[in-house]
PLY file of the C-alpha trace (Angstrom):
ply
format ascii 1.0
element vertex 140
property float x
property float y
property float z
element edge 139
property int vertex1
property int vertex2
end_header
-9.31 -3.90 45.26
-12.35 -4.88 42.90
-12.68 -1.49 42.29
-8.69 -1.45 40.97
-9.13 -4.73 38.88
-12.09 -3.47 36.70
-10.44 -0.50 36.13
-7.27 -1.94 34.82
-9.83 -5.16 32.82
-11.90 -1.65 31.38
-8.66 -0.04 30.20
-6.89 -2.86 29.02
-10.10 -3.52 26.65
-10.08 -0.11 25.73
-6.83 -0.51 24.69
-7.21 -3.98 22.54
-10.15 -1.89 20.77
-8.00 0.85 20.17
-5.64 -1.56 18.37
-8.68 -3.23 15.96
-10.07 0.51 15.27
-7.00 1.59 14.03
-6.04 -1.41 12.07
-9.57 -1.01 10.35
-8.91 2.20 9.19
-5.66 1.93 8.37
-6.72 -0.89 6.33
-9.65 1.19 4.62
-6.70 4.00 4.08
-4.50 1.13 2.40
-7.17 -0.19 0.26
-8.08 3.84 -1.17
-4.49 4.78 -1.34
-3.64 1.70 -3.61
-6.44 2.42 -6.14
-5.45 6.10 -6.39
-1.96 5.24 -7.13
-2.75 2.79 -9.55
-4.86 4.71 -11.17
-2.25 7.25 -10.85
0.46 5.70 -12.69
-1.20 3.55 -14.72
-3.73 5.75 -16.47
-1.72 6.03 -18.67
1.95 4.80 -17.34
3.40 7.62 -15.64
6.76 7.46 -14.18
6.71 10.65 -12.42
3.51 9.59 -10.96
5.33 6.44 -9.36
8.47 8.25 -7.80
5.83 11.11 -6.26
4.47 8.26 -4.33
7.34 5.93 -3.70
9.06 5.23 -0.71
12.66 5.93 0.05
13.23 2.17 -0.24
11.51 2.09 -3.21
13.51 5.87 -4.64
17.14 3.78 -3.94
16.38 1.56 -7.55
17.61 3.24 -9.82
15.08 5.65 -12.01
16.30 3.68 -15.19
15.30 0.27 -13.77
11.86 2.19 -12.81
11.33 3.73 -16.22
11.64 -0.03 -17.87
9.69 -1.50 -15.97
6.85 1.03 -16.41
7.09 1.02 -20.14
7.27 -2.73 -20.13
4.26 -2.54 -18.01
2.47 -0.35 -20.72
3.94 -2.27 -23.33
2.45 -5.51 -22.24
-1.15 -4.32 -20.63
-1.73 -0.82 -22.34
-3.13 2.15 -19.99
-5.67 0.90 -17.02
-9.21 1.25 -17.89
-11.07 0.09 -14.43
-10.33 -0.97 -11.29
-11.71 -4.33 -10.08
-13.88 -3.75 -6.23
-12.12 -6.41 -5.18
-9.03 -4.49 -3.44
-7.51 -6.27 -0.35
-5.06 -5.38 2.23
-2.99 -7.02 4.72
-1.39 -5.00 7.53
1.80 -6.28 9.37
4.85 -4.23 10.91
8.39 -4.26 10.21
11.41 -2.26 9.88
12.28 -1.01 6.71
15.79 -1.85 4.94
16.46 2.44 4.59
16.20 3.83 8.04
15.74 0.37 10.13
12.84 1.53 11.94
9.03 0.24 13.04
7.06 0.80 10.13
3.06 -0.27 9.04
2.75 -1.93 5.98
0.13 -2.95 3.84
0.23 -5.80 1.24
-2.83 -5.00 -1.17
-3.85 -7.22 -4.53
-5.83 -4.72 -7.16
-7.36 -6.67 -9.78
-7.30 -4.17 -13.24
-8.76 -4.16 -16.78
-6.20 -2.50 -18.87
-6.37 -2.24 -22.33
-5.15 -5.04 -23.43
-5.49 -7.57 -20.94
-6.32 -8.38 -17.00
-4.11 -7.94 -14.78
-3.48 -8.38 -10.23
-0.90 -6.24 -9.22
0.69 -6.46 -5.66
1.56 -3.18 -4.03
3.27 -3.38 -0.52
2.67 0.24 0.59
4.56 1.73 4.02
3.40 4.06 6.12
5.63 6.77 7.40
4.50 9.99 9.51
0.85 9.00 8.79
1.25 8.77 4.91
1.37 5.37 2.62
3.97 5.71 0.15
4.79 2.20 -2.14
7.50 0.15 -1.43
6.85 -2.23 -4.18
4.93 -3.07 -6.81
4.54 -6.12 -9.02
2.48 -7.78 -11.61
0.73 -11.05 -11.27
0 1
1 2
2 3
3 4
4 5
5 6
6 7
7 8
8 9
9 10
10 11
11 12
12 13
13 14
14 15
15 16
16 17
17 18
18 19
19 20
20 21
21 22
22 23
23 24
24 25
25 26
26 27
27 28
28 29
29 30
30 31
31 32
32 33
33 34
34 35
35 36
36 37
37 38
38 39
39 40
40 41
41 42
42 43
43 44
44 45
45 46
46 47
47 48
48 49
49 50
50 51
51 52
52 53
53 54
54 55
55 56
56 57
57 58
58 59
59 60
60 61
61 62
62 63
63 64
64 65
65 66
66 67
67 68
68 69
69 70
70 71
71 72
72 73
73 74
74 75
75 76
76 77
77 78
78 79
79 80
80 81
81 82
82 83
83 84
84 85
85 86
86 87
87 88
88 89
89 90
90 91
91 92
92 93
93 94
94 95
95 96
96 97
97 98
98 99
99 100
100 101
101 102
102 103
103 104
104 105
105 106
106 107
107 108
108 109
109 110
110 111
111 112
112 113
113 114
114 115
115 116
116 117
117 118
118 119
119 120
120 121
121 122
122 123
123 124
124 125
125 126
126 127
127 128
128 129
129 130
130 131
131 132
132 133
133 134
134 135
135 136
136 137
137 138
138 139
């Protein structure tokens, strides 16, 4: 019986570490994927850029309202010049508003020199079929 209990303690830990490793480098993932995209779209403004890494969620606006905002966005900062180290992401799940389903999700603040001024943007980024996409993005 002691035998039994350990065994299920050992794999239940196992488990719970499982969980934290994966977390960790889905966070690390989150953190690379948002610099890339910013730097992506943003140097300089790139619409296409944007819908090649949106989400479906984020593909329903329509490509008008996208296009504005972008060349509001360039309008108001000019192209990115550096990224700031300090990236940070939070992971939580949720279902997403397009197919209803589980997802991972990743709320990340870049901090940005553009040309004309600094800037934090928010990205929420989703992961689907182990690839981040962005749901949303915003200025701060």
């Amino acid at each position: 019986m002691k035998k039994i209990l350990v065994l299920i303690v050992s794999l239940a830990t196992l488990y719970m570490a499982s969980a934290y490793v994966r977390a960790y480098f889905w966070e690390k993932e989150a953190i690379e994927y948002s610099k890339e995209s910013l730097i992506a779209i943003a140097k300089p403004w790139n619409i296409q850029n944007l819908l090649k890494k949106a989400s479906p969620t984020l593909k329903m606006n329509p490509v008008e309202n996208l296009e504005q905002t972008v060349k509001a966005d360039n309008l108001l900062f000019g192209s990115l010049v550096t990224l700031d180290s300090t990236v940070k992401c939070k992971l939580f799940s949720g279902k997403d508003t397009y197919d209803n389903k589980k997802h991972i999700y990743a709320t990340c603040t870049v901090p940005a020199q553009f040309e004309k001024k600094h800037a934090i943007f928010l990205l929420q980024l989703m992961q689907e079929n182990n690839s981040w996409y962005i749901n949303d993005l915003q200025v701060n």
